[in-house]
ZADOFI-792324 format. One record per atom (N, C-alpha, C): residue in one letter; x, y, z. Coordinates in steps of 0.2 Angstrom, whole numbers, padded with zeros to 4 digits, always signed. Layout:
% residues N
AXYZ...
END
This chain:
% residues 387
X+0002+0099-0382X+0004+0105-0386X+0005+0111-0382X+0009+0114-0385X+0009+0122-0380X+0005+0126-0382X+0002+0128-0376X-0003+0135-0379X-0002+0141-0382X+0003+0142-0384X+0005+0145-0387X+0006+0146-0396X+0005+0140-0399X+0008+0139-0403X+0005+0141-0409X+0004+0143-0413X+0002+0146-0418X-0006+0144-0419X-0009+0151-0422X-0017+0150-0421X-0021+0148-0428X-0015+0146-0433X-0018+0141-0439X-0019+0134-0436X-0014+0133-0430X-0014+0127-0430X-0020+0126-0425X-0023+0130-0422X-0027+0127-0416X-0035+0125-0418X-0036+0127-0424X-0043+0125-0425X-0041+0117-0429X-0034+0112-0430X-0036+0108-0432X-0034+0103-0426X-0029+0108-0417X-0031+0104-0413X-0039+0101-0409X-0041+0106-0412X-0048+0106-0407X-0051+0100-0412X-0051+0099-0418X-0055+0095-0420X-0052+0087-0419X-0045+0087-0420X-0041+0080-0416X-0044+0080-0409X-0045+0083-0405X-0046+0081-0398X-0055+0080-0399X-0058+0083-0403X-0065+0080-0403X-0065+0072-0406X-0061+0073-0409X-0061+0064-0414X-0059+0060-0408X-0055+0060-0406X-0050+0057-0402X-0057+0056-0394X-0060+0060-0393X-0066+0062-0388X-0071+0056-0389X-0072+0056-0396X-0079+0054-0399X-0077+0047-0402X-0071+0045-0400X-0069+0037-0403X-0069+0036-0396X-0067+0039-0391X-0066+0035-0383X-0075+0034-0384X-0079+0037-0384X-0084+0038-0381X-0088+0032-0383X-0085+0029-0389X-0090+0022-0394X-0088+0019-0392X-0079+0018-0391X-0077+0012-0388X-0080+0009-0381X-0081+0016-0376X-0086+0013-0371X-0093+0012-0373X-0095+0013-0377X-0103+0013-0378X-0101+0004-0379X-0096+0001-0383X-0096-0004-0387X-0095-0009-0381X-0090-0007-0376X-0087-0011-0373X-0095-0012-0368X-0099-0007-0365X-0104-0010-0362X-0111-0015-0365X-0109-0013-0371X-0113-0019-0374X-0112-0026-0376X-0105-0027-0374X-0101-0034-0375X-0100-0037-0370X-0104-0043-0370X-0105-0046-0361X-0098-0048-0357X-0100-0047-0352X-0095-0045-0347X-0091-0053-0346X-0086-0054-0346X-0081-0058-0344X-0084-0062-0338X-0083-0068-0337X-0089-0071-0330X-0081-0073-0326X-0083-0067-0320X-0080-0068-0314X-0077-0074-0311X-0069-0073-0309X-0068-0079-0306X-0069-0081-0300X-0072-0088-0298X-0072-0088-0293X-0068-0089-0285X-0070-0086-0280X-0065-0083-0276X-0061-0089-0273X-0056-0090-0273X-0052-0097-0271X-0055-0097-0262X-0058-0106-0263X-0057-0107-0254X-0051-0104-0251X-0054-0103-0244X-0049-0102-0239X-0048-0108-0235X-0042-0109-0235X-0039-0116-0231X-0042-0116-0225X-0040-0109-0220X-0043-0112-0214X-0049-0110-0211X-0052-0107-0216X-0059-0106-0215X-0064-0112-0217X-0059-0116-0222X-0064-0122-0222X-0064-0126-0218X-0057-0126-0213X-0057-0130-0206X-0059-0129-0200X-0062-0123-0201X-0065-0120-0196X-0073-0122-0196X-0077-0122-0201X-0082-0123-0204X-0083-0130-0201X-0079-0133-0202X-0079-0141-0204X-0080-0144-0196X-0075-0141-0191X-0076-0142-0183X-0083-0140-0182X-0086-0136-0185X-0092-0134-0183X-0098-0138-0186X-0097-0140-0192X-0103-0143-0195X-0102-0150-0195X-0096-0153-0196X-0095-0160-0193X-0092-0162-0187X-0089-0159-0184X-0088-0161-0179X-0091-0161-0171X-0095-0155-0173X-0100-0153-0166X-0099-0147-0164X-0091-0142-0166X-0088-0139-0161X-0097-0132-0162X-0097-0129-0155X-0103-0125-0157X-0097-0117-0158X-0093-0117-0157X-0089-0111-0161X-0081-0112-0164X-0079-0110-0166X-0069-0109-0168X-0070-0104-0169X-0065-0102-0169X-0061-0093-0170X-0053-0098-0171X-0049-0088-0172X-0042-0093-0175X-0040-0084-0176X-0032-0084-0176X-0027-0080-0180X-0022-0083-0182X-0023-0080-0188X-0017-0083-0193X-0011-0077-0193X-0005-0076-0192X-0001-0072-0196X+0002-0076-0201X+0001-0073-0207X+0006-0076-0213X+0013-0073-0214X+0014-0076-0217X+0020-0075-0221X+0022-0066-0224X+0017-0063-0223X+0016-0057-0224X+0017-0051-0220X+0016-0056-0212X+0017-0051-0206X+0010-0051-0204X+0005-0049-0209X-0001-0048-0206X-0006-0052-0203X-0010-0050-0198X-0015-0057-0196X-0020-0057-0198X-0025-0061-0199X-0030-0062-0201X-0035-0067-0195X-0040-0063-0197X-0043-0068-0189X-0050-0070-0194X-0053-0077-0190X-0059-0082-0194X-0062-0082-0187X-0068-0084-0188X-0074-0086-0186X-0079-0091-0189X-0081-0096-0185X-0087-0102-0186X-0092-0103-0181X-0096-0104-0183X-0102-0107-0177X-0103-0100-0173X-0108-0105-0171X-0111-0098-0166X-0109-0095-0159X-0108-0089-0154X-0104-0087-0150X-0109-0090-0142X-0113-0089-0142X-0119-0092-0138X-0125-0096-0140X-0126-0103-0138X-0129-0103-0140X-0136-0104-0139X-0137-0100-0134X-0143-0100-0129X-0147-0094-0134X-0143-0089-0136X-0145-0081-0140X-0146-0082-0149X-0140-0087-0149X-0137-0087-0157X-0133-0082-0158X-0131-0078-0153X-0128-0072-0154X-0118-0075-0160X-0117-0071-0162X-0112-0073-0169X-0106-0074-0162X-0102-0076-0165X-0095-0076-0163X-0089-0073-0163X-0090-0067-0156X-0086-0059-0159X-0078-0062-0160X-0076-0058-0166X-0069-0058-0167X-0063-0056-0164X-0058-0064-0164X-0055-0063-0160X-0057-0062-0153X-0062-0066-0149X-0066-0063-0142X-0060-0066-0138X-0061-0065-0132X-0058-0068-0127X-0058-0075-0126X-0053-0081-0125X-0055-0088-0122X-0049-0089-0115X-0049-0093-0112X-0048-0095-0106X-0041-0102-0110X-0036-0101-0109X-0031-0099-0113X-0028-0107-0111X-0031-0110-0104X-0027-0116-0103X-0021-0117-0099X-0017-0122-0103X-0011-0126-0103X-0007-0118-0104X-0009-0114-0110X-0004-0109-0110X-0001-0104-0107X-0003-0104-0100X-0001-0103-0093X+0005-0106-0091X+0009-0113-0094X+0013-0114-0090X+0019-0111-0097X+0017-0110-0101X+0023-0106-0105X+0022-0097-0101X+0019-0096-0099X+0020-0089-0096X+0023-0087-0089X+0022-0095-0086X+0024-0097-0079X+0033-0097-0081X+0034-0103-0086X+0040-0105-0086X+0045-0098-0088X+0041-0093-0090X+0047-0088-0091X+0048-0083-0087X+0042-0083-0083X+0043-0079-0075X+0051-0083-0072X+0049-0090-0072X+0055-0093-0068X+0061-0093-0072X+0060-0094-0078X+0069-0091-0081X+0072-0085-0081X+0065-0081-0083X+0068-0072-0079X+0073-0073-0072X+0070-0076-0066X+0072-0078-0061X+0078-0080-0061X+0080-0089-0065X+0088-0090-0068X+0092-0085-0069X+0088-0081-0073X+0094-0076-0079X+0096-0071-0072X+0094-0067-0067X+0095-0063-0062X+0098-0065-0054X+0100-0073-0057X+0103-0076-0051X+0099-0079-0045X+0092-0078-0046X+0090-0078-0040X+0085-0087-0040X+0086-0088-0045X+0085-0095-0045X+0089-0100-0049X+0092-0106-0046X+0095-0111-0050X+0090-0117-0054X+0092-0118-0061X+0089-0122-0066X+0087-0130-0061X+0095-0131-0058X+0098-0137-0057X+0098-0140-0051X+0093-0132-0043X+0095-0134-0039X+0088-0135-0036X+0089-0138-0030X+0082-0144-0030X+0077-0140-0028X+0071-0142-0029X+0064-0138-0026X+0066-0136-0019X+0066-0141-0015X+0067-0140-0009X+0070-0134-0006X+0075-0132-0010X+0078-0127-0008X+0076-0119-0005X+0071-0119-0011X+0065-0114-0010X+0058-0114-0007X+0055-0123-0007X+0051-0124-0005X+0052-0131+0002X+0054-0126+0006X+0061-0134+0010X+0051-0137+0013X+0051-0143+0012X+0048-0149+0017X+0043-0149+0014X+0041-0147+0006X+0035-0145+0003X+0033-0152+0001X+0038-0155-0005X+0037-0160-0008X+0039-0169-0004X+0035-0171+0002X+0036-0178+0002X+0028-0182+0001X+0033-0185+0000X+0027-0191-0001X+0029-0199-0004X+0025-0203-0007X+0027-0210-0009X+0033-0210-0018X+0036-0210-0016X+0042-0210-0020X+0042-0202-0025X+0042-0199-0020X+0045-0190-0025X+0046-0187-0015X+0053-0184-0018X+0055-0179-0013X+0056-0174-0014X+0056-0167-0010X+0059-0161-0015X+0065-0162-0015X+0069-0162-0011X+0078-0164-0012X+0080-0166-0016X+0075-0169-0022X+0077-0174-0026X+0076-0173-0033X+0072-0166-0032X+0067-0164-0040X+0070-0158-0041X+0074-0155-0047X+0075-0149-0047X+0071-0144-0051X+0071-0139-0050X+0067-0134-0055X+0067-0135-0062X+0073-0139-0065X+0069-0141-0072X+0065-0146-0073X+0066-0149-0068X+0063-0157-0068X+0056-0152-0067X+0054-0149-0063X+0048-0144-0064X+0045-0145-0071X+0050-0138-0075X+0047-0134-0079X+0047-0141-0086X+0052-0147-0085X+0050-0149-0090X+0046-0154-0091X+0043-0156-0084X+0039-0162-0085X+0040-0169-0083X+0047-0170-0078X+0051-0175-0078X+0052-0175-0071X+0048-0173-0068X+0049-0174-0059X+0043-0181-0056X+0041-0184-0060X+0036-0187-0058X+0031-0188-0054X+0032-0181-0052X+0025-0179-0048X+0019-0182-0052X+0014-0184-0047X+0008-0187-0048X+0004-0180-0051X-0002-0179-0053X-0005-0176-0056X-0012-0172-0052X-0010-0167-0049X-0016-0166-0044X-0024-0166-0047X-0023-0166-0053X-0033-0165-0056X-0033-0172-0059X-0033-0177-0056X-0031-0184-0054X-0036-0184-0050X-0034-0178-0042X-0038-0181-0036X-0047-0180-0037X-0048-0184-0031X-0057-0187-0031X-0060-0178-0032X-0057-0174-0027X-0061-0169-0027X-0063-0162-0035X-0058-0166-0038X-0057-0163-0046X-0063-0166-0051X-0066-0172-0049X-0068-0177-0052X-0071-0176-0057X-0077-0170-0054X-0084-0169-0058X-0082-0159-0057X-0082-0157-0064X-0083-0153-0067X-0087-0148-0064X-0094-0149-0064X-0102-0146-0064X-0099-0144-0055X-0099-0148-0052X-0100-0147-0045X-0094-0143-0042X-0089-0141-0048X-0084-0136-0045X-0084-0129-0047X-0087-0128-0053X-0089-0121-0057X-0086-0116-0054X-0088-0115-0048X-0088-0108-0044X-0083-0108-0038X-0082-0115-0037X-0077-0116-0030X-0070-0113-0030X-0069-0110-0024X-0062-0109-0024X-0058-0112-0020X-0050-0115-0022X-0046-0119-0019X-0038-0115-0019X-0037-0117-0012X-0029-0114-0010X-0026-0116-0015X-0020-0115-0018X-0015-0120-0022X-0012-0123-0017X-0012-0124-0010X-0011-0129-0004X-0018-0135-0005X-0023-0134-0004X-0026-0138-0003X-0026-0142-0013X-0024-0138-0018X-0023-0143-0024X-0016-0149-0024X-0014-0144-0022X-0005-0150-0021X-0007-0157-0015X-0010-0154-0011X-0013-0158-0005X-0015-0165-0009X-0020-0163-0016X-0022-0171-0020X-0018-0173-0023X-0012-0171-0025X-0006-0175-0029X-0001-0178-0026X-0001-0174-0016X+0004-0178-0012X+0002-0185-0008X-0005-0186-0010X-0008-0190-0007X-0007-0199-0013X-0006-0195-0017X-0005-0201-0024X+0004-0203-0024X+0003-0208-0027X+0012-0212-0029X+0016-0208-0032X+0019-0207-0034X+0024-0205-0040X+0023-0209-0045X+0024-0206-0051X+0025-0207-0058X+0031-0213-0059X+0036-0211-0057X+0042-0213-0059X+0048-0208-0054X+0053-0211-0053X+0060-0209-0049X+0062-0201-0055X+0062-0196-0051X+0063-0190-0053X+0070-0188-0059X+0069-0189-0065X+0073-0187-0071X+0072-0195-0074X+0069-0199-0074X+0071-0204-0077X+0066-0206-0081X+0059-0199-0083X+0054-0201-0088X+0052-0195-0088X+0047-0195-0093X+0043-0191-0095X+0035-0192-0095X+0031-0187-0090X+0023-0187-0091X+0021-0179-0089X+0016-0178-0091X+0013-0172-0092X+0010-0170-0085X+0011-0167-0080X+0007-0166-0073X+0005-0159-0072X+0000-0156-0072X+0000-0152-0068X+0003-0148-0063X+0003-0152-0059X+0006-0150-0051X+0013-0148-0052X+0016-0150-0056X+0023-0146-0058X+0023-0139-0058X+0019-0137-0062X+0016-0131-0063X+0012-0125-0056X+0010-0132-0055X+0008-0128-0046X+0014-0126-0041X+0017-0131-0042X+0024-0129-0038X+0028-0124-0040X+0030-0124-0047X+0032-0117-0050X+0028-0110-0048X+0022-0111-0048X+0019-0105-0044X+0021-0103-0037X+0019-0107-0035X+0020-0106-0026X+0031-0104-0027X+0034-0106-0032X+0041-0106-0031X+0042-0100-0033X+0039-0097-0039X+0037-0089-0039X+0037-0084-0034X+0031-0086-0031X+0029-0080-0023X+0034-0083-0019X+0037-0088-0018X+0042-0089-0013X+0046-0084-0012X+0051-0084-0020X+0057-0080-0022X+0057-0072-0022X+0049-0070-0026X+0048-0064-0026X+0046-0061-0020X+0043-0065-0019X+0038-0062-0011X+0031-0059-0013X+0028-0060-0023X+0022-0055-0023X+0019-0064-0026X+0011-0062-0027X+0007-0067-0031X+0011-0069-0040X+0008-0074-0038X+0011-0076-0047X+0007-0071-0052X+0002-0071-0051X-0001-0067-0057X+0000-0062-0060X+0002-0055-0053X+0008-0050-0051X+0011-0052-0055X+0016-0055-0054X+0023-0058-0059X+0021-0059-0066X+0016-0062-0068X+0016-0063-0075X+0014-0059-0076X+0010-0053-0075X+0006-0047-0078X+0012-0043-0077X+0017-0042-0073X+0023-0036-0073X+0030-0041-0080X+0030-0043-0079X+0036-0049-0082X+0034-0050-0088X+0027-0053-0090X+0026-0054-0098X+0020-0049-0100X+0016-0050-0097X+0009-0045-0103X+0011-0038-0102X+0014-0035-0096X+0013-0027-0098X+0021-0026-0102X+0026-0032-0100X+0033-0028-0104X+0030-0030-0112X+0027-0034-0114X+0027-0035-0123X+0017-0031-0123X+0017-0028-0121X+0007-0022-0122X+0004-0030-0124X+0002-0031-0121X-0004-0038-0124X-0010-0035-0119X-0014-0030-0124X-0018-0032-0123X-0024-0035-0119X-0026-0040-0120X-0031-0043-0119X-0032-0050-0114X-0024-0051-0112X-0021-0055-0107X-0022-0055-0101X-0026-0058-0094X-0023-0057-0088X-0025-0061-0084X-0021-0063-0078X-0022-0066-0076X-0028-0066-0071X-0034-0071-0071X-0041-0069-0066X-0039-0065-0058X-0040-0059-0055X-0041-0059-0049X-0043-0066-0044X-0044-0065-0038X-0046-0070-0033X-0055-0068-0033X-0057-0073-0035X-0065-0074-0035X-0069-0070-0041X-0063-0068-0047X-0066-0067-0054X-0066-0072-0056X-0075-0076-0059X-0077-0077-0064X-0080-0077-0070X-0082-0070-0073X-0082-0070-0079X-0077-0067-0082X-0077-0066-0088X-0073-0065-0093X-0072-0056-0095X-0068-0055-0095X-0070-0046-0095X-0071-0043-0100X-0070-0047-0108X-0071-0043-0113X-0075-0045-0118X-0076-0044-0123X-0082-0050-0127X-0079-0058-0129X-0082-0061-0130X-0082-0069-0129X-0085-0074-0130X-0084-0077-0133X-0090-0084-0136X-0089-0089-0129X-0095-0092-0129X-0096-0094-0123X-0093-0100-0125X-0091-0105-0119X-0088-0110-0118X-0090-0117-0114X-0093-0122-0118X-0094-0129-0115X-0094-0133-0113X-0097-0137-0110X-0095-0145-0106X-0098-0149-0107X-0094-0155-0109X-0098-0162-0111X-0098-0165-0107X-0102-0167-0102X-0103-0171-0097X-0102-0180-0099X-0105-0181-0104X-0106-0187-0107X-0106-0187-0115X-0105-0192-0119X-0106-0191-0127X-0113-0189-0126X-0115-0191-0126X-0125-0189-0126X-0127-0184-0124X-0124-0182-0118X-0127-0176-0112X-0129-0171-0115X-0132-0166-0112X-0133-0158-0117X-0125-0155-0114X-0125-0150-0117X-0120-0146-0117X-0119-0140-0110X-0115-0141-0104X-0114-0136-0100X-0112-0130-0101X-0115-0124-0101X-0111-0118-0102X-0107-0116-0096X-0101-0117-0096X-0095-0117-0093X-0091-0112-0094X-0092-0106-0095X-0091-0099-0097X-0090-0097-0093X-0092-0094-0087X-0091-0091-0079X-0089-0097-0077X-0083-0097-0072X-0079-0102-0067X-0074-0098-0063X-0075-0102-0056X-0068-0098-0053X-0061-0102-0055X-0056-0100-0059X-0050-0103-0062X-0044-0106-0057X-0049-0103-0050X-0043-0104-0043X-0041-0112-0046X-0044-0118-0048X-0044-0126-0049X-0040-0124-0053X-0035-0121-0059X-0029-0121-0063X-0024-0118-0059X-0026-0111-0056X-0020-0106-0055X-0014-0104-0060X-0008-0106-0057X-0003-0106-0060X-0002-0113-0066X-0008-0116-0066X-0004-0123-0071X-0011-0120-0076X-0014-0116-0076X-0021-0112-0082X-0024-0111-0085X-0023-0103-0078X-0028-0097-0077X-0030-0092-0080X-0023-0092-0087X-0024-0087-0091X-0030-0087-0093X-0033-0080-0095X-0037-0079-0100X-0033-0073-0106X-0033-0076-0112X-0030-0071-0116X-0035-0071-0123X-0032-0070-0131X-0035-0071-0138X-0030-0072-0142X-0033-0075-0147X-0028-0081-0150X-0024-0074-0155X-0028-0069-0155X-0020-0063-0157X-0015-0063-0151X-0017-0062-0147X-0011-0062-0142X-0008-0067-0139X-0012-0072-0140X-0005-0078-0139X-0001-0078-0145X-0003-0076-0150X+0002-0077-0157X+0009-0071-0155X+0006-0065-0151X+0010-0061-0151X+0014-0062-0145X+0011-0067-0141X+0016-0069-0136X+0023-0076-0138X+0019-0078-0142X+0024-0084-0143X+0030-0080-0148X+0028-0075-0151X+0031-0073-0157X+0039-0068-0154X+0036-0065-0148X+0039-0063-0144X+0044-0067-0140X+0042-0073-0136X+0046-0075-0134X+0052-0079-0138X+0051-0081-0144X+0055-0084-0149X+0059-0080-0153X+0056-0072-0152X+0060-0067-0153X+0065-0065-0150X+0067-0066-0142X+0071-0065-0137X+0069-0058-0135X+0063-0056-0134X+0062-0050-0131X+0060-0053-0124X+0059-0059-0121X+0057-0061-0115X+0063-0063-0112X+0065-0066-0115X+0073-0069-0111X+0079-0068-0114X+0084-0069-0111X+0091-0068-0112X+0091-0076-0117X+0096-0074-0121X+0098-0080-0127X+0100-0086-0124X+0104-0086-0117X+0104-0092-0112X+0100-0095-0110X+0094-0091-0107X+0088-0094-0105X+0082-0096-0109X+0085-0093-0115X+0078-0094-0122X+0082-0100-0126X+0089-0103-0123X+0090-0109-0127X+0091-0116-0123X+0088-0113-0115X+0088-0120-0110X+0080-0121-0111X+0076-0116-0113X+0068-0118-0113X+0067-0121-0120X+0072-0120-0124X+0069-0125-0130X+0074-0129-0131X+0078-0132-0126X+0080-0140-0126X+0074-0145-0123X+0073-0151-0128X+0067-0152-0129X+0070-0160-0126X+0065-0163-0125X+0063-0171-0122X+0057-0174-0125X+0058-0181-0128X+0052-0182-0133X+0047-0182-0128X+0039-0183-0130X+0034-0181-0126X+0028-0184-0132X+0032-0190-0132X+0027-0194-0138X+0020-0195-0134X+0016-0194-0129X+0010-0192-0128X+0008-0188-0130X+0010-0182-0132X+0006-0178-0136X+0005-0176-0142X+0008-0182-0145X+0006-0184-0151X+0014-0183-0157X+0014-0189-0162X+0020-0189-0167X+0023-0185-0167X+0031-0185-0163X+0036-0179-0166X+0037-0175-0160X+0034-0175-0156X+0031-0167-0151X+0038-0167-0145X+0041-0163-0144X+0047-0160-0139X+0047-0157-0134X+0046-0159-0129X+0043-0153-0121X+0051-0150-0120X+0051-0142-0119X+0056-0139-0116X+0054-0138-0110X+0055-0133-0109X+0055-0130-0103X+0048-0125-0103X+0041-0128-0103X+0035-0126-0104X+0034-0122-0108X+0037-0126-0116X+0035-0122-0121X+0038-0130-0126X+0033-0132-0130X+0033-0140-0134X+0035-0138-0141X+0040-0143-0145X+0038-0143-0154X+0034-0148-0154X+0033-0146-0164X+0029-0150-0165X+0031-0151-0173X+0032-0157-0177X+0035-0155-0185X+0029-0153-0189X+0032-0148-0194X+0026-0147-0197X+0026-0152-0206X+0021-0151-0208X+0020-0156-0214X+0025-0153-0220X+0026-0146-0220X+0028-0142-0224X+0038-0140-0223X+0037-0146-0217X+0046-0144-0213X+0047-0138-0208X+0050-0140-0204X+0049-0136-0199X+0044-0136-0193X+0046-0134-0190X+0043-0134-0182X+0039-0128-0181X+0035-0131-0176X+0030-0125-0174X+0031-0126-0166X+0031-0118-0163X+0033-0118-0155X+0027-0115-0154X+0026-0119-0147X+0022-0115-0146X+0018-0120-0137X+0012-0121-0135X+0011-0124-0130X+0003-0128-0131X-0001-0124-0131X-0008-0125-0133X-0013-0126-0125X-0018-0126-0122X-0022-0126-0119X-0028-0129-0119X-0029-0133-0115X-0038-0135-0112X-0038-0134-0105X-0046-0130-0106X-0050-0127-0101X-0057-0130-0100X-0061-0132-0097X-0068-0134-0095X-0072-0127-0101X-0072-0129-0107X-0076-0124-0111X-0072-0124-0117X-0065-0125-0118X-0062-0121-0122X-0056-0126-0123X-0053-0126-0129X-0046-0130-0131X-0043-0126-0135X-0036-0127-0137X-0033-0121-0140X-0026-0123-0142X-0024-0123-0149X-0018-0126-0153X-0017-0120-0157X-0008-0122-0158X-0004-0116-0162X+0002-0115-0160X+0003-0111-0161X+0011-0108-0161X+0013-0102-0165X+0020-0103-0167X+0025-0100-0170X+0031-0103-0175X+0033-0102-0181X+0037-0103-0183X+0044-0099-0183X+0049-0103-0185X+0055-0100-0184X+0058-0090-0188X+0052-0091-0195X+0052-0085-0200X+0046-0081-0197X+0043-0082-0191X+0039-0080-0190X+0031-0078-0191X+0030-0084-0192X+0023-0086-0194X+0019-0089-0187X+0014-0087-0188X+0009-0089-0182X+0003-0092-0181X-0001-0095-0179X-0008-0096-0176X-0009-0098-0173X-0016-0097-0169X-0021-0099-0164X-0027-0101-0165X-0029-0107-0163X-0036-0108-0168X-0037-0111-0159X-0046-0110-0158X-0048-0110-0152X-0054-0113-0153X-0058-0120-0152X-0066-0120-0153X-0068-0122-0143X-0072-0121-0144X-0078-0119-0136X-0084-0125-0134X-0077-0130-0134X-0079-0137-0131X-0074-0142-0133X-0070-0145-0127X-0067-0149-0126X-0069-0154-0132X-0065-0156-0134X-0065-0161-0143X-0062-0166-0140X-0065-0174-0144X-0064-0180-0141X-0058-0181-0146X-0055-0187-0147X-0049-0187-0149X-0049-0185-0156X-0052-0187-0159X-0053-0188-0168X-0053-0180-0168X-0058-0177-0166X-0058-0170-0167X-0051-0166-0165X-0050-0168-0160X-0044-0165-0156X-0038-0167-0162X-0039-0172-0165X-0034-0172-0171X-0034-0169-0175X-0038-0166-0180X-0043-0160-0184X-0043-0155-0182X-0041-0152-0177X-0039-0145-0175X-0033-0142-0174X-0027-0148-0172X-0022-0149-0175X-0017-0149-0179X-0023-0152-0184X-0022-0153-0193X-0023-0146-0197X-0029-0144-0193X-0029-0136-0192X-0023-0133-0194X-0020-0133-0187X-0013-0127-0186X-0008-0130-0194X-0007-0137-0194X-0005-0135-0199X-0004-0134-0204X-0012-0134-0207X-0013-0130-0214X-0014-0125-0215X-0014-0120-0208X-0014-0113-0208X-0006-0112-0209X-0002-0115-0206X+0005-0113-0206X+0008-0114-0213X+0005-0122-0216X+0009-0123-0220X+0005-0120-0230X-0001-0118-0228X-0003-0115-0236X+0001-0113-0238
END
């Protein structure tokens, strides 16, 4: 009403605004007397009940995990406990030891390389590493840089040889990436070079050493200059020479000796035994923000980002799955592919990826998982992708 308005009428607003006062005032008297609506219960969460589940049925002593949705935003989960020597919890999002996902880090150091001239997809190892690669049925003459990055050169597997055998008794040791090649040139070859596919390591070692060849600096250099500091990641990097622990908070990571054995805490290790094939240490936000990236083309030129995901089956690593050029699909149950690579570490395994809309996760538990489980963490990634 305007205050103004005449003064017959304002002693009949004062009493409408009492009325009007005094009927709210019962209605809440009434309303708190009339028992309350019984709350809905809060819907499961998908991947937090997959999380639980590796923890309390399968053994894992932790899981973590980020999810980005559909929404952009990420959500990070936690299970099990972070040590379990303390019972200390399981800091979020903590640091792990990142694995296989080193050689998608590796592989795009070397396409940067491609895209500036300074290295050929198609031209032999040899070329860069002249007299590296002989042995019983693989020459470098005969292997080119893709048969490298994608798995197809038949290099024998260096973590294969005797001195890799036993876990416990290497923890702390350091090895030259010459003296790792040393155990894979001493074994057969897989297969005549381009004419199969198997998973090796040593492929990945060689793309290291083919890195420092070209650039003239350490691989690590290179990926720390070339991918974690051009996309800010963070929490990413590659170990110094003779760093063993982990430099930021982290759930500790263990070793099954045997089914029965007690559990090794394998947390502190020198990573010299991966190097360039899976040294990283990052977290499963920034692996998301790394794959997320590279399938954005923020990391390579659209030439080079469409030779790393021309794909070769790689039905070893389970129904469907495509190796590029050190960066795997995999279908999902909801359609659609997830890219992405995944990693095991002596402590730690690590599945996820990226979708094409931009959808992401990292799910991580802190103990190498035997198959059945290792399929259940899997199943994982794609119920976080696909809810």
């Amino acid at each position: 009403m305007n205050e103004h308005a005449p003064q017959r009428r304002a002693r009949h607003i004062r009493l409408v605004r009492y009325a009007m006062t005094a009927t709210a005032t019962a209605g809440l008297a009434l309303t708190a007397l009339a028992p309350a609506p019984a709350a809905a219960a809060p819907r499961p969460d998908s991947v937090q009940q997959r999380l639980d589940a590796l923890v309390k049925e399968d053994g894992m002593p932790a899981a973590l995990a980020t999810v980005k949705g559909r929404d952009g935003r990420n959500r990070t989960y936690t299970a099990g406990v972070g040590d379990l020597a303390t019972g200390a919890r399981v800091p979020v999002d903590g640091q792990i030891r990142a694995g296989s996902n080193t050689k998608a880090f590796v592989a795009v150091v070397v396409l940067q390389l491609v895209a500036e001239g300074k290295v050929g997809l198609d031209t032999a190892v040899d070329t860069y590493l002249p007299g590296l690669l002989r042995g019983d049925g693989f020459d470098g003459r005969n292997i080119t840089v893709r048969q490298l990055l994608q798995h197809t050169s038949g290099l024998p597997d260096y973590m294969d040889a005797p001195a890799l055998a036993d876990f416990t008794t290497i923890q702390y040791r350091w090895f030259e990436p010459r003296e790792l090649l040393d155990g894979a040139l001493v074994q057969k070859a897989r297969f005549p070079a381009g004419s199969g596919w198997e998973y090796s390591n040593t492929n990945y070692l060689v793309a290291g050493l083919l890195i420092q060849k070209v650039t003239g600096r350490p691989f690590g250099e290179e990926v720390t200059k070339r991918v974690v500091d051009r996309i800010g990641l963070r929490h990413t990097y590659v170990p110094a020479a003779g760093e063993t622990a982990l430099r930021e908070a982290h759930p500790h990571g263990y070793l099954r000796t045997a089914p029965d054995a007690p559990l090794v805490d394998y947390t502190a290790m020198d990573t010299s035994m991966a190097w360039a094939a899976g040294a990283v240490v990052s977290t499963n936000t920034d692996l998301n923000a790394f794959y997320g990236a590279l399938l954005g083309g923020r990391l390579l030129p659209a030439a080079q980002l469409a030779q790393m995901r021309t794909t070769v089956p790689a039905e070893l690593l389970g129904d469907g799955v495509r190796y590029g050029l050190g960066i795997q699909s995999r279908p999902l149950t909801c359609g659609g592919l997830v890219w992405g690579h995944g990693g095991t570490s002596p402590g730690f395994r690590t599945r996820g990826g990226v979708t094409e809309d931009g959808r992401a996760v990292n799910i991580t538990v802190t103990v190498i998982p035997d198959a059945a489980t290792g399929k259940r963490l899997t199943d994982a990634v794609d119920v976080a992708l696909c809810r």
